[in-house]
C-alpha positions in Angstrom: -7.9 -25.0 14.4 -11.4 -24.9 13.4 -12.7 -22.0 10.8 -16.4 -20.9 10.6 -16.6 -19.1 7.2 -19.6 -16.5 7.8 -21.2 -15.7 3.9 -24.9 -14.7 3.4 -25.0 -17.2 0.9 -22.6 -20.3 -0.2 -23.3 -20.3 -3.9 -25.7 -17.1 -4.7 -23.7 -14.0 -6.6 -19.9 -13.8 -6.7 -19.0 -12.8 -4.0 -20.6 -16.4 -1.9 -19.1 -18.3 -4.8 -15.8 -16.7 -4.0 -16.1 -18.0 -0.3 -17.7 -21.5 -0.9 -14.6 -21.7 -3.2 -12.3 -21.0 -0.4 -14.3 -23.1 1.6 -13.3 -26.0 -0.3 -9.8 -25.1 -0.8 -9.4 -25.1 2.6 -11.0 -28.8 2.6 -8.4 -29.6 -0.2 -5.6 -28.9 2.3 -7.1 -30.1 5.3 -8.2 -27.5 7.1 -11.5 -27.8 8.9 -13.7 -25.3 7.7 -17.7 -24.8 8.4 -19.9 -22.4 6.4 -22.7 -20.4 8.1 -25.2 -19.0 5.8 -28.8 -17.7 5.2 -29.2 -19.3 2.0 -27.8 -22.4 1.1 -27.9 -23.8 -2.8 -25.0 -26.4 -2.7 -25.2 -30.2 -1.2 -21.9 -29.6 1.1 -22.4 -30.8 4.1 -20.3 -28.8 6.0 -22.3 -25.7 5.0 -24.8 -24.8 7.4 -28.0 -23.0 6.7 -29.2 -20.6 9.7 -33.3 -20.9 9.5 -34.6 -18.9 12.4 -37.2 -16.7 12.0 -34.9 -13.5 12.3 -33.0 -14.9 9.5 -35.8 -15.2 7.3 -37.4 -11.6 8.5 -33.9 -9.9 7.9 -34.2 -9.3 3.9 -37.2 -7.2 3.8 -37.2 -5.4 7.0 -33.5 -4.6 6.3 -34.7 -2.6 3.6 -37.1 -0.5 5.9 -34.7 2.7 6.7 -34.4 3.7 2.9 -38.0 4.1 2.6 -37.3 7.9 3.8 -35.2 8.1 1.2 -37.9 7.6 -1.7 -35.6 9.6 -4.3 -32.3 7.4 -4.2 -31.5 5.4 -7.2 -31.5 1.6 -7.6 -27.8 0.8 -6.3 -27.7 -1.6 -3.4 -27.8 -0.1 0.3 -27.5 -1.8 3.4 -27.9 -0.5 6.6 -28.1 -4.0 8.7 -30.5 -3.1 11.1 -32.6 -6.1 11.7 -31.1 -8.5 14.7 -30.4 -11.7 14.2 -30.0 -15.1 15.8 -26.3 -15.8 14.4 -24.4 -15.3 17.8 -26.0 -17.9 19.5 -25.8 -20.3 16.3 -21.8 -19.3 16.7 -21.8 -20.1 19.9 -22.8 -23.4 19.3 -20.8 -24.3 17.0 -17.6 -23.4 18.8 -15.1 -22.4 16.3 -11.8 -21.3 16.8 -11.6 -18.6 14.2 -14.5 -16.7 12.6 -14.1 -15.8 9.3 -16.4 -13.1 7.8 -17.3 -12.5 4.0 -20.5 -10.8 2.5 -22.8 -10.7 5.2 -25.3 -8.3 4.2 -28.9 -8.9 2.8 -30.3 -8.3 6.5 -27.9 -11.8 7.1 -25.3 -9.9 10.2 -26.4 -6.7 12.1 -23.5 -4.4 12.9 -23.6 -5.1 16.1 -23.1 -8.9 16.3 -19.5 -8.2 15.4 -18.7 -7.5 19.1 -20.6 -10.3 19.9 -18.4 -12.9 18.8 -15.4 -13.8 21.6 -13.0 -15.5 18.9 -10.3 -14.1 16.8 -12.0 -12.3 13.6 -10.7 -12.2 9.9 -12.9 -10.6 7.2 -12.2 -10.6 3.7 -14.1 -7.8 1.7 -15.7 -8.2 -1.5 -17.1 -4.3 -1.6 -16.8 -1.5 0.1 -19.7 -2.2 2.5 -17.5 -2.7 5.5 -16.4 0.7 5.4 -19.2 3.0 4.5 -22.0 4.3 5.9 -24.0 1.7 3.8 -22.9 1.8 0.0 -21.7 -1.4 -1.8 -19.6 0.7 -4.1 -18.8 4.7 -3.9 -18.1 5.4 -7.4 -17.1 9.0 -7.1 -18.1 10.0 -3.3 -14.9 10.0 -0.9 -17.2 10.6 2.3 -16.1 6.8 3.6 -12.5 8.6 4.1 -14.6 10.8 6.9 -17.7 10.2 8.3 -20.3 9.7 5.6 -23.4 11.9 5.6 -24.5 14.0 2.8 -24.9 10.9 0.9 -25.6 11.0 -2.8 -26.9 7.4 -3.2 -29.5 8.0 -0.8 -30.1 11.8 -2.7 -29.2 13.2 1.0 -28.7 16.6 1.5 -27.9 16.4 5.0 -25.1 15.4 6.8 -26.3 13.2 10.2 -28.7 11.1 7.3 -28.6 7.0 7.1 -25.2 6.9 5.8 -23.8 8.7 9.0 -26.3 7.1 11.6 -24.8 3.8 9.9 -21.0 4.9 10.2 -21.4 5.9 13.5 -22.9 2.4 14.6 -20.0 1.0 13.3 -17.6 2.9 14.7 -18.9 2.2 17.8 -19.9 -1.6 17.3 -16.2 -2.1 16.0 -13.8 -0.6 18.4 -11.6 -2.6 19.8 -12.5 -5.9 18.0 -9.5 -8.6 17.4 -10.2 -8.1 13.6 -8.0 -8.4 10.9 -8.6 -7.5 7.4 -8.1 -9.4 4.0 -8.2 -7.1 0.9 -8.3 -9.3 -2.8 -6.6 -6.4 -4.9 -4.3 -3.6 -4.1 -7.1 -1.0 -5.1 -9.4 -2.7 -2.3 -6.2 -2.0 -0.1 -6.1 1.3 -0.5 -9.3 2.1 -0.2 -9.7 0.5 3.4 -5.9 2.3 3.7 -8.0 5.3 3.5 -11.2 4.6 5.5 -11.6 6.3 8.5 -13.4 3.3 10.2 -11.1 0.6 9.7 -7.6 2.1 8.3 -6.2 1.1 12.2 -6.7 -2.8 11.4 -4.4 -5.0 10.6 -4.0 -5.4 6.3 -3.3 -8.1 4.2 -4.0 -8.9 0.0 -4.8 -11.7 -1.1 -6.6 -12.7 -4.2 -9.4 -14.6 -4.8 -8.5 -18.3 -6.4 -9.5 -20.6 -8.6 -10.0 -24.6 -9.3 -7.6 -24.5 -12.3 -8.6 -27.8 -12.8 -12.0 -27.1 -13.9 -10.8 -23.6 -15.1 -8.6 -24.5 -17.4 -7.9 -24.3 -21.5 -10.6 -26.5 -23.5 -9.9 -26.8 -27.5 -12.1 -23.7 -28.8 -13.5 -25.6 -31.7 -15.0 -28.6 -29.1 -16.2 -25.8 -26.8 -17.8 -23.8 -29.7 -19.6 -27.1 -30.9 -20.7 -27.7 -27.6 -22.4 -24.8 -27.1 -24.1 -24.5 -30.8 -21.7 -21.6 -31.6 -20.1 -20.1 -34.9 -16.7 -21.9 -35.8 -15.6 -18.9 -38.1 -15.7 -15.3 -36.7 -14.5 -13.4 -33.9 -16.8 -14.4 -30.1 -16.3 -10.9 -28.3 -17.6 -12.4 -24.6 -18.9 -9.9 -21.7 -20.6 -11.3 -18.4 -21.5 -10.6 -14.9 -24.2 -10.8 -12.5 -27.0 -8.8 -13.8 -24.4 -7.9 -16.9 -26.9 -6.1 -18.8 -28.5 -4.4 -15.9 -26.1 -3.2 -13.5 -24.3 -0.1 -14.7 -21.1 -0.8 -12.5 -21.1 -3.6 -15.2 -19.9 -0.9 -17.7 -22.2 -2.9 -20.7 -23.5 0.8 -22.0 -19.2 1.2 -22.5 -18.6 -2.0 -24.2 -21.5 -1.2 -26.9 -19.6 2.0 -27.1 -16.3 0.6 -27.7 -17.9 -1.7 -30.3 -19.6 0.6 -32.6 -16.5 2.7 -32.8 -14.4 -1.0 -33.3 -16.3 -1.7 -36.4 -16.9 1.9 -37.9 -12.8 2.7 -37.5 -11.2 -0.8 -38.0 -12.0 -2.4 -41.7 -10.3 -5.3 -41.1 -12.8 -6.2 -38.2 -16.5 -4.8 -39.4 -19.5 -5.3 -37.3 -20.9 -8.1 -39.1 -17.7 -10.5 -38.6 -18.1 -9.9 -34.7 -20.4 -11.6 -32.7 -21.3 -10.6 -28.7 -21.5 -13.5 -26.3 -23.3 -12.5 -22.6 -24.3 -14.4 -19.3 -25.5 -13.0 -16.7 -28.8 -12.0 -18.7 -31.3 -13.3 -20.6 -32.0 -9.5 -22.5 -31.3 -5.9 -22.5 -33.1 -2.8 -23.0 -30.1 -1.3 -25.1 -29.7 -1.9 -28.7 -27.6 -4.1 -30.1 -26.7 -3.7 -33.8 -25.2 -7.3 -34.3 -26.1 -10.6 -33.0 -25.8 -11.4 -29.5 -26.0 -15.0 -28.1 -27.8 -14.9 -24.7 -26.5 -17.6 -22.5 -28.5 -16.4 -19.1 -27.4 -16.6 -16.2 -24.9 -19.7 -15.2 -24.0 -21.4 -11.9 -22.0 -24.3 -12.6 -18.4 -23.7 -13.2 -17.8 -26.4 -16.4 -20.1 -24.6 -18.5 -18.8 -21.7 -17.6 -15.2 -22.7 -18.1 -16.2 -23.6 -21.7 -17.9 -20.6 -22.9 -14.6 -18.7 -21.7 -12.5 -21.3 -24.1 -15.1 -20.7 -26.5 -14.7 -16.4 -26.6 -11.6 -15.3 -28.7 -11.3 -12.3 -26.2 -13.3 -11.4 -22.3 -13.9 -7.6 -22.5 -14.5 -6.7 -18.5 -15.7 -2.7 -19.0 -16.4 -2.3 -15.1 -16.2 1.1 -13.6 -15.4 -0.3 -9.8 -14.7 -4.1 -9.2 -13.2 -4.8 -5.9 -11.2 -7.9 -7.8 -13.0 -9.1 -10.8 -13.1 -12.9 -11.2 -14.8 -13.2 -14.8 -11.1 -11.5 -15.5 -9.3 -14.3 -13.6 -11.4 -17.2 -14.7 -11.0 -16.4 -18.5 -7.6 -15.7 -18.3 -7.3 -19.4 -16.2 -8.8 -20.6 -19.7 -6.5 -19.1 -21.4 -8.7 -16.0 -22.9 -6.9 -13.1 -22.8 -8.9 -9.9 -21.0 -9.8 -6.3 -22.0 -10.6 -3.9 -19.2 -10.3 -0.3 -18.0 -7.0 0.0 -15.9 -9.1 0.3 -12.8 -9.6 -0.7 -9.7 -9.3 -4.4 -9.0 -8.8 -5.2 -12.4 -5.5 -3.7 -12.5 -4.3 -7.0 -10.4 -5.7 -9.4 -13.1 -4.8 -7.9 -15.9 -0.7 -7.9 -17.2 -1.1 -5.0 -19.9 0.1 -6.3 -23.2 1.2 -9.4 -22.0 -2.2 -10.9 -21.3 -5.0 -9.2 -22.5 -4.8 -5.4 -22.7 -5.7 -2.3 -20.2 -7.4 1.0 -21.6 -7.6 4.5 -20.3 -10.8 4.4 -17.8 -13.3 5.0 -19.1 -12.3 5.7 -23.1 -14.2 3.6 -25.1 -12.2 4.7 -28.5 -9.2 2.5 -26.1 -11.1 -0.5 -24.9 -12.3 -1.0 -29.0 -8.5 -0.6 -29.6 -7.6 -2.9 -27.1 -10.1 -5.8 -28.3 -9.0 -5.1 -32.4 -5.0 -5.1 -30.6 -5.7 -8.8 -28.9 -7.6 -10.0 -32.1 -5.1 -8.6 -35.0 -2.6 -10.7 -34.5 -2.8 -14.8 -34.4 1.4 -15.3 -33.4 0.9 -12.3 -31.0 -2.6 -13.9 -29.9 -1.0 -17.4 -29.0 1.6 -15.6 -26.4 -1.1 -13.3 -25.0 -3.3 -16.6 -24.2 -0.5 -18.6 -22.7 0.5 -16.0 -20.6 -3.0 -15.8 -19.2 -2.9 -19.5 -18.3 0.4 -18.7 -16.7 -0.5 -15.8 -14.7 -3.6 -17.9 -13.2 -1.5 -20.8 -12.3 1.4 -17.9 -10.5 -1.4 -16.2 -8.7 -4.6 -17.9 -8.6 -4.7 -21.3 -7.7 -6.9 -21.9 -4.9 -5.3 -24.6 -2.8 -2.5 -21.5 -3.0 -4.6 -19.4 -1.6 -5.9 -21.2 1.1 -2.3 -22.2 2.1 -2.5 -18.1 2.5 -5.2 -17.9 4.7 -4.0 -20.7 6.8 -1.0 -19.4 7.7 -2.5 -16.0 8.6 -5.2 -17.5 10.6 -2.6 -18.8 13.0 -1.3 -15.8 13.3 -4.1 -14.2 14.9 -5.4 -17.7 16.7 
């Protein structure tokens, strides 16, 4: 059986570094796997970059429908327009199976889907698939009808983009031999709920790690290292555009700090010190020192600065799964988050890091002075984090997963 992984990129955001990882699980295993992809950053061989001219036009001109929309807010809308040249480059290629990921960017037009005569899976790393455009829908429910009146495009009428977008799907998608791969239950649910897609057939499954490379390093080696302080608290917080992206929830964890050090004595702002990737700066104040560590590709460096933090605080307001969670408990860091969304799969409350009330901020500073307050307590809390990545996580596991579902539907 021969898988073609579809990704807009192999390596670029988390979502592509997801996939490429799955990618190579499958290798591991010995399932033949190929990666399609507009842009291509590893060496792999078996990733293929697709260069047409299409390809390269799709980013920009993609982005041509929300110019009537000059009043929307920054958040990431895709209404995959543009055609493109990735059916015939399929075709070519002759796989057995396709396997779609994040295809937006201008990288897969809606209708392409029905192009493809081969058994689909498609693992979701937003919400994309099933709205009328959104990545995320924070607080609209319109995805459970049929979009329209949308209030990231500051619409006010209900046949705008969003709508004209759901209905091309809904009419692109019938009837497609597609099945659906969902990385946390809340993902589930959410697709459970969608009225374009709640008729497919559902499955969860996580996304996975190399716990080889993710894995526990002595904190005092990975400290010294990476030129950090050997004797106070590291609170660490990182994402892709951490600073920037309000999903992010970095506006919270300032929050939750500030009230950490003006109600807890025993942990005052000066002993704590704030640990990012995922940004070189940020317009918001910060009232103790913060070590910049920008933004990070390679997973040993990352696997260290998670051995280096004494606790990950993940404030997100909507993750579809949350691997900064996953990957710092796999180093045995334990995680604070809101009790959330995909988090809520990741995260063992009080065993291995500690959930808060969404979106309390008075909690998440408790939960951060709870994991750090107790050094016996601590020890259990980070063990148990390496124990609930090698139960759940492991990505030869999770390939073994995917393999066996693929022949179901092959």
């Amino acid at each position: 059986m021969k898988i073609l992984i579809l990704s807009t990129s192999d390596l670029e955001g988390g979502a592509a570094r997801a996939t490429y990882r799955l990618h190579r699980g499958f290798r591991q295993i010995g399932q033949e796997s190929q990666m399609l992809v507009r842009a291509k950053l590893s060496r792999d061989p078996a990733v293929k970059a697709e260069r047409s001219l299409l390809t390269k036009l799709g980013p920009p001109l993609n982005r041509l429908p929300l110019r009537s929309y000059p009043q929307r807010p920054g958040q990431l809308f895709s209404p995959q327009w543009f055609p493109d040249a990735i059916a015939s480059t399929v075709a070519q290629l002759n796989p057995d199976l396709i396997h779609l990921h994040w295809i937006c960017n201008g990288f897969l037009r809606i209708e392409t889907l029905a192009q493809f005569k081969k058994p689909l899976l498609w693992t979701f790393h937003d919400m994309w698939p099933f709205t009328g455009g959104c990545h995320y829908s924070e607080d609209c429910d319109r995805y459970t009808q049929q979009c329209g009146h949308c209030p990231q495009l500051q619409s006010h009428s209900l046949r705008d983009l969003s709508h004209r977008i759901w209905q091309r799907k809904a009419k692109a998608w019938r009837g497609l031999n597609l099945t659906l791969i969902a990385s946390s239950t809340w993902m589930a649910d959410c697709i459970k709920a969608s009225s374009l897609l709640s008729h497919y057939p559902l499955h969860i499954i996580p996304c996975g790690l190399d716990l080889t490379v993710y894995r526990p390093i002595d904190r005092t080696i990975a400290r010294s290292l990476l030129n950090l302080p050997l004797d106070r608290p590291l609170v660490l917080f990182g994402a892709i555009a951490a600073t920037s992206d309000p999903r992010k929830g970095f506006d919270l964890l300032l929050a939750a700090l500030k009230h950490l050090a003006t109600q807890n004595h025993q942990l005052p702002l000066d002993s704590l010190e704030l640990l990012i990737f995922g940004s070189e700066s940020s317009d918001l104040t910060i009232p103790f020192k913060a070590h910049y560590l920008g933004t990070l590709s390679d997973d040993l460096t990352l696997a260290l600065i998670y051995s280096a933090a004494d606790v990950m605080v993940v404030p997100s307001r909507q993750e579809s799964f949350g691997q900064t969670a996953s990957e710092a408990l796999a180093c045995g860091t334990p995680v604070v988050a809101f009790n959330t969304t995909g988090l809520k799969d990741i995260v063992d409350h009080q065993q291995n890091g500690y959930l808060a009330t969404p979106y309390a901020v008075e909690d998440l500073a408790h939960g951060m002075a709870w994991v750090l307050a107790d050094g016996e307590r601590y020890t259990q809390l980070s063990h148990h984090a390496r124990q609930k990545a090698e139960q759940c996580f492991e990505i030869k596991q999770q390939a073994y997963r995917y393999q066996a579902l693929a022949q179901t539907v092959f």
